[in-house]
Steps between C-alpha positions, in 0.01 A plus 500: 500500500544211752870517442464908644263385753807227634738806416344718782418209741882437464609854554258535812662208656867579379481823711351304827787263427747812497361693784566483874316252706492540860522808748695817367538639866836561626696425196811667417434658164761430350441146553350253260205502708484891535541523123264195442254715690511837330509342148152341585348815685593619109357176308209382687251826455635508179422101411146530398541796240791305348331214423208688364690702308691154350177395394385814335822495282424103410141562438619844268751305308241214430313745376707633337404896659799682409372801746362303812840259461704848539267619774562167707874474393561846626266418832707127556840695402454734758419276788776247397763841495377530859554161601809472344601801652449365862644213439787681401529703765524165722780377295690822563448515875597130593856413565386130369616443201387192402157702588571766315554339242175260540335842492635640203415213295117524623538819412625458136249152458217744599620722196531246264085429628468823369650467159322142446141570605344634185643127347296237472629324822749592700847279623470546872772266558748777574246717727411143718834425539586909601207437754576172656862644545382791680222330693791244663687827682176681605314152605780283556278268777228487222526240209492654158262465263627185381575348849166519634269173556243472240153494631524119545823459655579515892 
């Protein structure tokens, strides 16, 4: 259970690593920044309900509840289909493609979440990585996850 419990801390932060920092006003749309924007009007209402459905499928498969684990698969396969599907979107729009293809492979490392989170712990190498990635275009003055100071450094 404290493996899930990391698992949906992880996926909570992975998306505020992904999303678009800053102010949204005045970008071009097409822009990194413009599609940075839309893909986290998309994610960020949906953040909450993704992480409790994660934990409702690791919880289920612990206990081994063949019906709730189909009820919260179906409930985290949705929302991921409509995150995936924004992000997406964003990877067709941009004329960047090293961006679009950042995108795509959040995209395909959020699907592979999917497949893995009945397991007993998920590899999310490939999904931090896919984040990181994505968070350098749409944050590029912030540090990255593994960049920033630690809580005793200056």
């Amino acid at each position: 259970m404290r493996g899930r419990l990391a698992m949906a801390a992880v996926a909570v932060g992975l998306f505020a690593v992904a999303g678009c920092g800053g102010d949204d006003g005045g970008s071009d749309a097409s822009d990194p920044a413009g599609i940075c924007a839309d893909i986290n009007q998309v994610v960020d209402p949906m953040v909450a309900d993704f992480n409790s459905a994660l934990m409702e499928v690791g919880s289920a498969a612990a206990r081994e509840d063949e019906a709730a684990l189909a009820e919260a698969s179906g409930r985290l396969s949705d929302l991921v289909a409509q995150i995936v599907a924004a992000i997406r979107e964003g990877a067709e729009r941009t004329s960047d493609e090293e961006f679009g293809q950042a995108l795509e492979a959040y995209a395909a490392a959020l699907e592979g979440l999917l497949e893995q989170a009945a397991g007993p712990q998920p590899d999310l190498t490939q999904i931090g990585a896919a984040a990181e990635r994505v968070a350098a275009i749409c944050n590029p003055s912030s540090p990255g996850p593994s960049e920033a100071p630690g809580p005793n450094e200056q």
